[in-house]
ZADREN-710324 format. One record per residue (C-alpha): x, y, z; residue in three letters. Coordinates in nm, 2 decimals. Example, Ala and Ser with C-alpha at 12.3 -4.5 7.8 and 13.67 -1.06 7.14 Angstrom:
BEGIN
[[1.23,-0.45,0.78],Ala]
[[1.37,-0.11,0.71],Ser]
***
This chain:
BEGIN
[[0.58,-2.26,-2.58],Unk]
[[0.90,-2.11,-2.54],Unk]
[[1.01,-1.82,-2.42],Unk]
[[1.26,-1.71,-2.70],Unk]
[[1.12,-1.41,-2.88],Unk]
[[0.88,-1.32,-2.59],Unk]
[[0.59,-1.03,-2.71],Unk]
[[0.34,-0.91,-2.48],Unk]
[[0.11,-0.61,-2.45],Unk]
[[-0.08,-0.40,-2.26],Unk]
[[-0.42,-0.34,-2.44],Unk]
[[-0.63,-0.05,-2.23],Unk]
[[-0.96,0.07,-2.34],Unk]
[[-0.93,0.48,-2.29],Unk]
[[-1.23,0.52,-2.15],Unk]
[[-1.08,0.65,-1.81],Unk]
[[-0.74,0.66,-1.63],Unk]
[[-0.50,0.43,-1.57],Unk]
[[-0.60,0.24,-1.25],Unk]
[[-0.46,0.10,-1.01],Unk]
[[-0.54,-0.30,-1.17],Unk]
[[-0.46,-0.18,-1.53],Unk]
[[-0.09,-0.04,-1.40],Unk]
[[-0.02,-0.39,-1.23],Unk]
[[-0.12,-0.59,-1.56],Unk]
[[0.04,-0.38,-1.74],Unk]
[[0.38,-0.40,-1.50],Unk]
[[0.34,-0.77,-1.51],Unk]
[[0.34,-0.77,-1.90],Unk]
[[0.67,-0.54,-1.88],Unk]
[[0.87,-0.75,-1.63],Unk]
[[0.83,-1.07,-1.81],Unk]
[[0.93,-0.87,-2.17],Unk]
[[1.19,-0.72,-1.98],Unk]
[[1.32,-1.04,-1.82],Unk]
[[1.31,-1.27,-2.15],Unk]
[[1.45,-0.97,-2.35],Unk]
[[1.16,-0.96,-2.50],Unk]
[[0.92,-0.72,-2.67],Unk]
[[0.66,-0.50,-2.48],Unk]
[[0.38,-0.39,-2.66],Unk]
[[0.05,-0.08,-2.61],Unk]
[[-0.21,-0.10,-2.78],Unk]
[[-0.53,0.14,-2.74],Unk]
[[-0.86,-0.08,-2.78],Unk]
[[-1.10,0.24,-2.88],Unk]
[[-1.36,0.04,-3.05],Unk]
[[-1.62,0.19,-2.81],Unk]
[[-1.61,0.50,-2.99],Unk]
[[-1.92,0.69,-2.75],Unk]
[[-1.69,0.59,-2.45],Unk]
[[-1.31,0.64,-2.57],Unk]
[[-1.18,0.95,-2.54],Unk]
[[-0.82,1.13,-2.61],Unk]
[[-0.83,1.27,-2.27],Unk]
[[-0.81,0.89,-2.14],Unk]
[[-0.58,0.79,-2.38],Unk]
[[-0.34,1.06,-2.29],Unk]
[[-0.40,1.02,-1.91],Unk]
[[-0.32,0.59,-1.95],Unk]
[[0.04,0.71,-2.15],Unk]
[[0.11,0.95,-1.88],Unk]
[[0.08,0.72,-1.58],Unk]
[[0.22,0.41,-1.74],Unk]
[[0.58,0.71,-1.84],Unk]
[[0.53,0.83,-1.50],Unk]
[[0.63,0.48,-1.42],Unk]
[[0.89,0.40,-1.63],Unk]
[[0.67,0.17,-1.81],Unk]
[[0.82,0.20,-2.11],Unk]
[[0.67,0.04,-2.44],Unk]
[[0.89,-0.07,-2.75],Unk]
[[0.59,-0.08,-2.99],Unk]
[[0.29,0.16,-2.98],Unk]
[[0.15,0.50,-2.96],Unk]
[[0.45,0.73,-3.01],Unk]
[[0.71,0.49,-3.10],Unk]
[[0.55,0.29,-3.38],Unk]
[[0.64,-0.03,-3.52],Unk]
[[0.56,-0.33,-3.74],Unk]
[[0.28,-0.45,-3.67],Unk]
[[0.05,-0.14,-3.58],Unk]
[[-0.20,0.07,-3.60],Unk]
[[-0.17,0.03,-3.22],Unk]
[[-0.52,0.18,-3.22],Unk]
[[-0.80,-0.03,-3.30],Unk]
[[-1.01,0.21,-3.43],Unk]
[[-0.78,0.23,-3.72],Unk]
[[-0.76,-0.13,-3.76],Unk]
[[-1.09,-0.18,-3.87],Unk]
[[-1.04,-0.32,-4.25],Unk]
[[-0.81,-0.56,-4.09],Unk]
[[-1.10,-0.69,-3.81],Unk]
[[-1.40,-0.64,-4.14],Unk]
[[-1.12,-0.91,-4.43],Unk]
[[-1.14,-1.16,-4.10],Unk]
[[-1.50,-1.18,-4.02],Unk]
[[-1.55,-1.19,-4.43],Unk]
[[-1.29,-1.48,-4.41],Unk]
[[-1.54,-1.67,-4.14],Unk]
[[-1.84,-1.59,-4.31],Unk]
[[-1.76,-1.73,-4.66],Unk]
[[-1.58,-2.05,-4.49],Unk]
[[-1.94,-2.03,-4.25],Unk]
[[-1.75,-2.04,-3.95],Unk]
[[-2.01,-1.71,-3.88],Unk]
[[-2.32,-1.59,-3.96],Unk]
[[-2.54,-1.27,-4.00],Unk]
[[-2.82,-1.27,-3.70],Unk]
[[-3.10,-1.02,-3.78],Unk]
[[-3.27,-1.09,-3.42],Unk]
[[-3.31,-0.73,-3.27],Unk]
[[-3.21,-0.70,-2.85],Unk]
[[-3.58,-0.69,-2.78],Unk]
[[-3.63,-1.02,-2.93],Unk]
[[-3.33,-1.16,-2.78],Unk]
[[-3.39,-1.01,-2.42],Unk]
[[-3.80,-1.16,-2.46],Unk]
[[-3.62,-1.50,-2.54],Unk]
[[-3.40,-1.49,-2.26],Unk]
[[-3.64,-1.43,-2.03],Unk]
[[-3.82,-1.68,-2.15],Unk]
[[-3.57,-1.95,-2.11],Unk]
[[-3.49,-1.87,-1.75],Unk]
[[-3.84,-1.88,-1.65],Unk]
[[-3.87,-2.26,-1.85],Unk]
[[-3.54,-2.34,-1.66],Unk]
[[-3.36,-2.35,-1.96],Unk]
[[-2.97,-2.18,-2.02],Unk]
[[-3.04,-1.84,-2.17],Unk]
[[-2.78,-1.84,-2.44],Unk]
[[-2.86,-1.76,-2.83],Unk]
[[-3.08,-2.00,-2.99],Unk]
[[-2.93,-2.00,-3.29],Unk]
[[-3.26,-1.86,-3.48],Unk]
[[-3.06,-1.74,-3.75],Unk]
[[-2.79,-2.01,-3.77],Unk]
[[-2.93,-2.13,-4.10],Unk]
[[-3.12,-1.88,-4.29],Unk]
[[-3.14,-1.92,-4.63],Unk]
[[-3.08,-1.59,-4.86],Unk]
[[-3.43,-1.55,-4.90],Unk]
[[-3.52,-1.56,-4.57],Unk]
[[-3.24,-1.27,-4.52],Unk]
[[-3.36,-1.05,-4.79],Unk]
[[-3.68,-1.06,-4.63],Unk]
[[-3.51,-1.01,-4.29],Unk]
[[-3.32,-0.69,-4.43],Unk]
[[-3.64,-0.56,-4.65],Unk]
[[-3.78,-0.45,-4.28],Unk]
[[-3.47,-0.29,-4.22],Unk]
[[-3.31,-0.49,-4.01],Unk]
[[-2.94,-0.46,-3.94],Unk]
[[-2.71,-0.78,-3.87],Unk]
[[-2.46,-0.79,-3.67],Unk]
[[-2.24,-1.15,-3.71],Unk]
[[-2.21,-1.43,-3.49],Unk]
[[-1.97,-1.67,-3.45],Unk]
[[-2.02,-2.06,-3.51],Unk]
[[-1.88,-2.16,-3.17],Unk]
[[-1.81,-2.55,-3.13],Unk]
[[-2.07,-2.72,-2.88],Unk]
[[-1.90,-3.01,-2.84],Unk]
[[-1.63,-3.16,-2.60],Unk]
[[-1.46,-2.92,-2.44],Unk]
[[-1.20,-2.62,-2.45],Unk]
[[-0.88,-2.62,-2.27],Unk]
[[-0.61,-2.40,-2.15],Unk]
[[-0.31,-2.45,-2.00],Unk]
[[-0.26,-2.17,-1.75],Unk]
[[0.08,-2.04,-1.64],Unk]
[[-0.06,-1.93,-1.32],Unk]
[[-0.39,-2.16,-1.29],Unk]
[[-0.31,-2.45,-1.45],Unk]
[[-0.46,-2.68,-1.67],Unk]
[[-0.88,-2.51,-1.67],Unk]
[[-1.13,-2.70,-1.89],Unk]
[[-1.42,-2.53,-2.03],Unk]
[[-1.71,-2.78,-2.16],Unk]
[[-1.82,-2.62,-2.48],Unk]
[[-2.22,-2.67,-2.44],Unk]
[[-2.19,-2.38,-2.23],Unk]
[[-2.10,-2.17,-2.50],Unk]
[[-2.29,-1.98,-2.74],Unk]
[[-2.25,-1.87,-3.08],Unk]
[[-2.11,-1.52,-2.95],Unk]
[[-2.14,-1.19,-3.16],Unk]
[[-1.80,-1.07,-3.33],Unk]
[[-1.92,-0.78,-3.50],Unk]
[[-2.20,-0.51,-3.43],Unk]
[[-2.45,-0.42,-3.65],Unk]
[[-2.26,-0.09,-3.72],Unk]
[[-1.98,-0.29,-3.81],Unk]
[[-1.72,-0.25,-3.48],Unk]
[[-1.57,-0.56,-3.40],Unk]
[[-1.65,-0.70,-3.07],Unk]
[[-1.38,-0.75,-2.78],Unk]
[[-1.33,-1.12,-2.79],Unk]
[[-1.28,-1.14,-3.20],Unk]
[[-1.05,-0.81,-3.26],Unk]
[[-0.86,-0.91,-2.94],Unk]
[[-0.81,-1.20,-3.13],Unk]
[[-0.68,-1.08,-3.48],Unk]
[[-0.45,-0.80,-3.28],Unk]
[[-0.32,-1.05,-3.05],Unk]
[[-0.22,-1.29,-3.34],Unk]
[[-0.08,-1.02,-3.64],Unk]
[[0.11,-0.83,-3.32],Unk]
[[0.26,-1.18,-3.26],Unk]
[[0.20,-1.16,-2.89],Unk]
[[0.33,-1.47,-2.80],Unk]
[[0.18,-1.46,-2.37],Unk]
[[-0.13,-1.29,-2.26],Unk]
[[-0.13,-1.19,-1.90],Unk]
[[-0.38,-1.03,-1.80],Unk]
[[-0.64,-1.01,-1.49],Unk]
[[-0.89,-1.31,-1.41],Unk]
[[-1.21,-1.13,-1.49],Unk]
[[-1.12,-1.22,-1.87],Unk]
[[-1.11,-1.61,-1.80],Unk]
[[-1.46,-1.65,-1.90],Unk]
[[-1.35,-1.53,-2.23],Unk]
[[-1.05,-1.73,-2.31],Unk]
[[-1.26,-2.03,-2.46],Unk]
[[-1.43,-1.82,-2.67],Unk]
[[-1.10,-1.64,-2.80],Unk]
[[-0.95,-1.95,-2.85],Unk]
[[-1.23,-2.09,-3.06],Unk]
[[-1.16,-1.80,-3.24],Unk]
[[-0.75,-1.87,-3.30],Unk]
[[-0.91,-2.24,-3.41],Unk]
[[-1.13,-2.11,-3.66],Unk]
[[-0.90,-1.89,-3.83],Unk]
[[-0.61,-2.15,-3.83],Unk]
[[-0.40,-1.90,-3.64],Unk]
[[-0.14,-2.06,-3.28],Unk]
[[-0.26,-2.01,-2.92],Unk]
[[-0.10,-1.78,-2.73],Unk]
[[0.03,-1.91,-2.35],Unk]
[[-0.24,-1.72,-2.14],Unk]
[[-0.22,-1.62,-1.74],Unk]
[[-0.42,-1.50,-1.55],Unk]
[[-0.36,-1.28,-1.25],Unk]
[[-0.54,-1.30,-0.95],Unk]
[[-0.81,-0.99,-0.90],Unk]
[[-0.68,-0.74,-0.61],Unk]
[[-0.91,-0.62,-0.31],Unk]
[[-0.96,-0.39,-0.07],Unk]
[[-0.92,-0.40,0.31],Unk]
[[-1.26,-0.53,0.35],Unk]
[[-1.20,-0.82,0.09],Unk]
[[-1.40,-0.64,-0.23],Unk]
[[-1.28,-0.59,-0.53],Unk]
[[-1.09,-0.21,-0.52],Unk]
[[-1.27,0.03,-0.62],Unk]
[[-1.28,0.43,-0.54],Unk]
[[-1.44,0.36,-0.18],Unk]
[[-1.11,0.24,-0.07],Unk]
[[-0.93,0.53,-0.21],Unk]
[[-0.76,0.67,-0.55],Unk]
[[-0.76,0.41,-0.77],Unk]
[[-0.60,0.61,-1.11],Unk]
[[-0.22,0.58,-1.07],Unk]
[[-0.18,0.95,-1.19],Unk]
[[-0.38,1.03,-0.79],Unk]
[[-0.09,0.86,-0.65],Unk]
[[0.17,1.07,-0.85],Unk]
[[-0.05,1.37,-0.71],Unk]
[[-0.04,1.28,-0.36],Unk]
[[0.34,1.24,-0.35],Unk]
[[0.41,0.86,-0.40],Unk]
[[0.72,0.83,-0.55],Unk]
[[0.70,0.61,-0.93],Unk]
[[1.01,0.32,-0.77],Unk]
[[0.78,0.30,-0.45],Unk]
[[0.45,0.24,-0.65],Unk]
[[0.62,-0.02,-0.93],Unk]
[[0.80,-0.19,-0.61],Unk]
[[0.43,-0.22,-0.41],Unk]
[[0.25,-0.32,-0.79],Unk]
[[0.50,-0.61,-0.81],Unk]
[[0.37,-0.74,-0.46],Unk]
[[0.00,-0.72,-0.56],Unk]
[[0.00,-1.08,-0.68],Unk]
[[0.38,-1.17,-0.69],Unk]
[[0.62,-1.22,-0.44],Unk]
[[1.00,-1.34,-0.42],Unk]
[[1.04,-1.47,-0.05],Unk]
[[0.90,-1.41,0.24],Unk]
[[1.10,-1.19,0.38],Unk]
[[1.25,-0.93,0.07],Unk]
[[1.02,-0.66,-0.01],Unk]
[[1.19,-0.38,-0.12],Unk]
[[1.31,-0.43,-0.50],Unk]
[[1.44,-0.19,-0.76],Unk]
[[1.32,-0.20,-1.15],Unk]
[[1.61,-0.35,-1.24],Unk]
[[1.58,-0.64,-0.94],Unk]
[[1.22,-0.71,-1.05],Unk]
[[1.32,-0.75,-1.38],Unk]
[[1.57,-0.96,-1.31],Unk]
[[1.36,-1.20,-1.05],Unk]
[[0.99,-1.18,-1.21],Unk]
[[0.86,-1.49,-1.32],Unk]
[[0.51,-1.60,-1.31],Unk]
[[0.52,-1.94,-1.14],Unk]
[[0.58,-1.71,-0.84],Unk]
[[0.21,-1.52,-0.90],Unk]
[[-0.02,-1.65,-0.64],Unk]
[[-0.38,-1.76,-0.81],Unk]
[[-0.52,-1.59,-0.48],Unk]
[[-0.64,-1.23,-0.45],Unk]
[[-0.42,-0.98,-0.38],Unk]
[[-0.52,-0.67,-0.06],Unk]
[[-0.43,-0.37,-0.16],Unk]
[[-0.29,-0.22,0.16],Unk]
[[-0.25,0.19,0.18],Unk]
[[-0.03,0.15,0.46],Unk]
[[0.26,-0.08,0.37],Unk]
[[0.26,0.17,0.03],Unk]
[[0.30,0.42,0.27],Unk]
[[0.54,0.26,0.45],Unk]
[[0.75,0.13,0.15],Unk]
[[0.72,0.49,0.01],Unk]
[[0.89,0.65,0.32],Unk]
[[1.17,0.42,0.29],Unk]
[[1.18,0.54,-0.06],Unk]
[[1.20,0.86,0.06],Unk]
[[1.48,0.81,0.28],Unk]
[[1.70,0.69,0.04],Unk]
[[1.63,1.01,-0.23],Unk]
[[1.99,1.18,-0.26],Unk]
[[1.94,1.56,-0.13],Unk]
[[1.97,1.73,-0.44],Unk]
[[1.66,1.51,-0.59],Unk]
[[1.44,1.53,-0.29],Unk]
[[1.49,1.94,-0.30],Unk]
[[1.39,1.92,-0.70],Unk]
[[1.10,1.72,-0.59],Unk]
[[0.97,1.94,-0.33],Unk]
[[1.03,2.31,-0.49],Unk]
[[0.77,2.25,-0.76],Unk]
[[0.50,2.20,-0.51],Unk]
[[0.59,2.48,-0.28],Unk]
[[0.58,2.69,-0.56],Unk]
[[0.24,2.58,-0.67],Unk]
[[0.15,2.66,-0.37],Unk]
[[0.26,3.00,-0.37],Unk]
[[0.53,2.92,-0.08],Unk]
[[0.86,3.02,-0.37],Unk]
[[0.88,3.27,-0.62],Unk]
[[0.87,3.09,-0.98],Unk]
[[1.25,3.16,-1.00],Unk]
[[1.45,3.01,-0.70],Unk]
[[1.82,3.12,-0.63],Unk]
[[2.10,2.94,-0.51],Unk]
[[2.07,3.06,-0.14],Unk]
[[1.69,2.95,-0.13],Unk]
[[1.75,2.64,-0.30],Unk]
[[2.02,2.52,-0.01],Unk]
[[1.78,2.70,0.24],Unk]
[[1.49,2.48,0.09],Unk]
[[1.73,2.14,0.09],Unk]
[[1.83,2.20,0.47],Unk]
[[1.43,2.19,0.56],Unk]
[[1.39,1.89,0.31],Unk]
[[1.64,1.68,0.45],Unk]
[[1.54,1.80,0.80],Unk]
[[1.18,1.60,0.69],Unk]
[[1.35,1.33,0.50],Unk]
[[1.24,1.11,0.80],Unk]
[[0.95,1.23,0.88],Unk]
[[0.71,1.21,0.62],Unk]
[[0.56,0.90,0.42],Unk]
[[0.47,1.07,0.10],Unk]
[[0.61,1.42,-0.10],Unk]
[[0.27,1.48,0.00],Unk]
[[0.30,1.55,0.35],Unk]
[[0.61,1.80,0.27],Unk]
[[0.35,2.12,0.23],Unk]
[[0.17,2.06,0.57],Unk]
[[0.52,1.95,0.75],Unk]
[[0.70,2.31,0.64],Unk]
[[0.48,2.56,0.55],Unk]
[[0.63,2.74,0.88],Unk]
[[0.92,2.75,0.73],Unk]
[[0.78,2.97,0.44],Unk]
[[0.48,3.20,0.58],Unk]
[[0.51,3.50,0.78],Unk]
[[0.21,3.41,1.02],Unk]
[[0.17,3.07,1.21],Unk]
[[-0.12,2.87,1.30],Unk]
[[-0.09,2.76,1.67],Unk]
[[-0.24,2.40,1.81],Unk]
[[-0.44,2.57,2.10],Unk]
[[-0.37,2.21,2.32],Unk]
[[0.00,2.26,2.26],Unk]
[[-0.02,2.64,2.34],Unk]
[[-0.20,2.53,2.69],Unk]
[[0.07,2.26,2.73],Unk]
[[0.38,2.43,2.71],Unk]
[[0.34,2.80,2.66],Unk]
[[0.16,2.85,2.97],Unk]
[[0.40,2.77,3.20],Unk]
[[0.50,3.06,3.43],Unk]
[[0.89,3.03,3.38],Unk]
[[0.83,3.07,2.98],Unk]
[[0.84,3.44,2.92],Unk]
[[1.13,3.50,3.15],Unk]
[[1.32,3.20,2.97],Unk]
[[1.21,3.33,2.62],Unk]
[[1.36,3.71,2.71],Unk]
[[1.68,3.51,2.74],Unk]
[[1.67,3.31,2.47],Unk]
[[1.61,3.62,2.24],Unk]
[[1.87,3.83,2.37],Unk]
[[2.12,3.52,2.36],Unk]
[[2.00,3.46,1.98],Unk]
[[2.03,3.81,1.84],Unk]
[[2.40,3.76,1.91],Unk]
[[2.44,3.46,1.76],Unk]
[[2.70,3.40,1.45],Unk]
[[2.66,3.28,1.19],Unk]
[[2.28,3.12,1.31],Unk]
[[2.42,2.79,1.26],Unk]
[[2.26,2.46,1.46],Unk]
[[2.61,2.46,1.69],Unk]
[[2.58,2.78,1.75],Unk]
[[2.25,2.80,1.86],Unk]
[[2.26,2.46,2.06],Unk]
[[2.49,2.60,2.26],Unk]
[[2.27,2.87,2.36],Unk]
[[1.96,2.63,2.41],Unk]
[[2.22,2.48,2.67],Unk]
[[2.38,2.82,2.82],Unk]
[[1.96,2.90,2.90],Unk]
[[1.91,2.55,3.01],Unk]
[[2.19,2.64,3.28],Unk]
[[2.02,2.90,3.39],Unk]
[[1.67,2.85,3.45],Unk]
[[1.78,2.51,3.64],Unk]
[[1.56,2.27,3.42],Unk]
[[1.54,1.99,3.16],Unk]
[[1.64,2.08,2.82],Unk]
[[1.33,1.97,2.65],Unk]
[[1.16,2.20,2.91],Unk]
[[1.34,2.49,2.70],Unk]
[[1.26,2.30,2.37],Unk]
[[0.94,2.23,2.37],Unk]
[[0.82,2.60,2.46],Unk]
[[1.02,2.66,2.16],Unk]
[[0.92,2.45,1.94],Unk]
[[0.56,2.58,1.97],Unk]
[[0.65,2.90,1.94],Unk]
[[0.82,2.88,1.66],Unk]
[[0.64,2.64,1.48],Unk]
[[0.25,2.62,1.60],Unk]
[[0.31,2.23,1.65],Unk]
[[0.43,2.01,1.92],Unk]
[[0.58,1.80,1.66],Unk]
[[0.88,1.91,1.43],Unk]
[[1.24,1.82,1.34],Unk]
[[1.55,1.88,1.57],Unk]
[[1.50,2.29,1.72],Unk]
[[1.87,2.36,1.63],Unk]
[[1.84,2.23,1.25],Unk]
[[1.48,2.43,1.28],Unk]
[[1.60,2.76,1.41],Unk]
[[1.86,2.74,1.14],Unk]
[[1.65,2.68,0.86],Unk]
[[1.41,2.91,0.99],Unk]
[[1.69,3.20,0.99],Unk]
[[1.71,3.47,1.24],Unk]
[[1.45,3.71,1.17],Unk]
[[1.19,3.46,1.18],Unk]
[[1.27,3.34,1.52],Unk]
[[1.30,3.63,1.69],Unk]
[[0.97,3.77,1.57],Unk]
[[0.82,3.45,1.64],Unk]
[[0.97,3.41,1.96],Unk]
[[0.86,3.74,2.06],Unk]
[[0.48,3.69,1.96],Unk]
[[0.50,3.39,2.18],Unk]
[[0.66,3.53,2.50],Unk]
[[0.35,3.80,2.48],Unk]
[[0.12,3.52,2.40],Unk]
[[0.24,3.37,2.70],Unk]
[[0.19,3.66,2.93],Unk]
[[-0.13,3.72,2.82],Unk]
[[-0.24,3.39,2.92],Unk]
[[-0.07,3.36,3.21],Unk]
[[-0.23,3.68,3.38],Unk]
[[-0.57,3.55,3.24],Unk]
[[-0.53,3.25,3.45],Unk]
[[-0.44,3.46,3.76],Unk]
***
């Protein structure tokens, strides 16, 4: 088929969030629109009405936008060929099923599950494949007004073909044959007339004109079926591909266990959206073996899907991590500041209105991080010194470097150097670190490390000038204080 006119879709079932499997089909289904100039479609299959929920549908459109995953046909945007919700589809589905029924490509089955679930039973026990027996494959229309007089309800079944065999030619698998005795006349529409998956997936797919359907290799059982379906109605196959399922660390399919698995979790825990579509690409897809790092625009441009690997794809927290802090390197300033003053003042760390002077303040501490943390995440824990009044002190760094008998001598100095200081600018107060250094005869980061602990509570932190700075005068003096008397205490506890 070619690839002029390309339409494909994302079809989600809200019944939860967007996870992590959902967001790479669906990212998959956007490059290769995006890269044929094609046509990206949603579309919300809510025929499980007890499951579906707005809630879910809302929570799938926010993390495919938080993204970028932008749809040209669907909820919010509209288009030709909708409802993009199956739910109000469902004349459309009901004029098809009526179309197989008087050409007797279906049939009404009146067998209720208790008599199908004895029967199946009963066949596996005799050895025999448990599939429908086709009880009702031939009923006359007296035999079904008897059948309905004791209030049963049908549902309808579909007259699959038995003989020879199925095929599909797979853009990622290849050519897959499926023999057709294994199939059985499969039910298209519930007794309280919802369509089933594999026939409204069907009739959507076709009068949406989706022209590929990529979509993850748990629905590969379900393609012969489907296709019966196109056969029976006279309607084209679609190209199909199917992408390979992705696993954990321990090689099972991901799942909560091996962390967040709703997209939106990531987006909460301070993964950027560029990072996340960048590491979704990889999951299944890769360009060479050495180029990992690719914008939207790159993806789109190199995305094809004789480069998906049939083989599973390991979802690895790590490299995310890893790929996220590079990500985070490259923010410009000014973003990285609008990213981080939401979340300190959520966490009450900022007033709700920021000023200019506390806005550069909060950009100095940012950018002083900008190499040190993974995810936006990690910001909070990284600078909430830089915001609270009282510390929390690591008692193994205290031990380590505050108790050391030169400290409160070397702190004195240090405080009376610092009160002087101006402006308190990182040259400025480097040059005191070194004026001290002088005079207490010993290695600088013998003088910074005290420091940094007092100062901070950690052992770990960005350069003490660009610190002290950021931290402004008041803070450090009063911290440094605290410390030196810390210190003493300790010290005289020891003698």
């Amino acid at each position: 088929m070619s690839t002029a006119n390309v339409r494909t879709r994302f079809a989600p079932s809200p019944t939860g969030f967007l996870h992590v499997g959902g967001a790479r089909t669906a990212l998959f289904n956007w490059l290769y629109a995006r890269h044929h100039g094609g046509t990206f479609v949603l579309r919300i299959e809510d025929t499980d009405l007890e499951r579906s929920t707005e809630e879910s549908v809302n929570a799938i459109l926010e993390g495919l936008e938080w993204l970028g995953l932008t749809w040209d046909e669907g909820p919010g945007c509209g288009g030709d060929y909708g409802p993009y919700f199956q739910s109000e589809r469902l004349d459309i589905y009901q004029h098809y099923v009526q179309k197989l029924l008087d050409e007797d490509k279906a049939y009404l089955c009146y067998c209720t599950p208790e008599e199908l679930k004895a029967r199946r039973e009963e066949a596996l026990a005799q050895g025999r494949d448990p599939k429908y027996d086709r009880r009702c494959a031939n009923l006359t229309a007296a035999e079904r007004q008897v059948l309905e007089a004791e209030g049963r309800q049908p549902v309808v079944r579909f007259r699959s073909n038995d003989v020879g065999t199925t095929e599909v030619n797979d853009l990622i698998r290849g050519q897959i044959i499926f023999e057709n005795e294994m199939l059985d006349d499969f039910v298209i529409q519930k007794s309280d007339g919802m369509p089933t998956y594999n026939f409204a997936v069907v009739i959507d797919d076709h009068l949406m004109k989706i022209t590929h359907v990529i979509r993850g290799d748990d629905h590969i059982s379900n393609t012969p079926r489907q296709i019966q379906v196109y056969q029976a109605l006279g309607f084209p196959v679609p190209e199909f591909a199917h992408l390979p399922m992705i696993l954990g660390n321990d090689k099972t399919r991901l799942s909560k266990r091996h962390g967040a698995t709703a997209v939106t979790e990531y987006r909460d825990q301070g993964f950027l959206p560029k990072a996340m579509v960048n590491y979704l690409a990889l999951l299944g897809w890769s360009y060479s073996a050495t180029d990992t790092l690719f914008t939207p625009e790159e993806l789109i441009e190199k995305f094809s899907l004789d480069r998906v690997s049939r083989n599973p794809a390991v979802f690895d927290m790590k490299k995310l991590e890893w790929m996220n802090g590079v990500y985070l390197r490259e923010l410009d300033p000014e973003e990285l500041t609008d990213l981080v003053i939401p979340d300190l003042q959520k966490e009450g760390l900022l007033p709700e209105s920021v000023d200019a002077v506390t806005r550069e303040r909060v950009k100095k501490i940012a950018v002083s991080l900008q190499s040190r943390i993974r995810t936006l995440g990690e910001f909070i824990p990284s600078s909430r010194y830089f915001f609270v009044d009282d510390i929390e002190y690591d008692p193994a760094a205290v031990e380590k470097f505050l108790v050391r008998d030169y400290v409160p001598d070397m702190f004195a100095m240090l405080l009376e150097k610092l009160m002087q200081v101006e402006p308190f600018t990182e040259e400025k107060i480097e040059q005191v670190f070194l004026e001290v250094q002088e005079k207490v005869g010993r290695k600088l980061g013998d003088v910074i490390q005290p420091v940094r602990v007092a100062v901070t509570g950690t052992r770990v932190s960005p350069g003490m000038y660009e610190v002290l700075a950021a931290l402004g005068r008041p803070r450090t003096l009063e911290r440094l204080k605290h410390a030196a008397e810390m210190a003493k205490t300790k010290l005289a506890q020891k003698d």
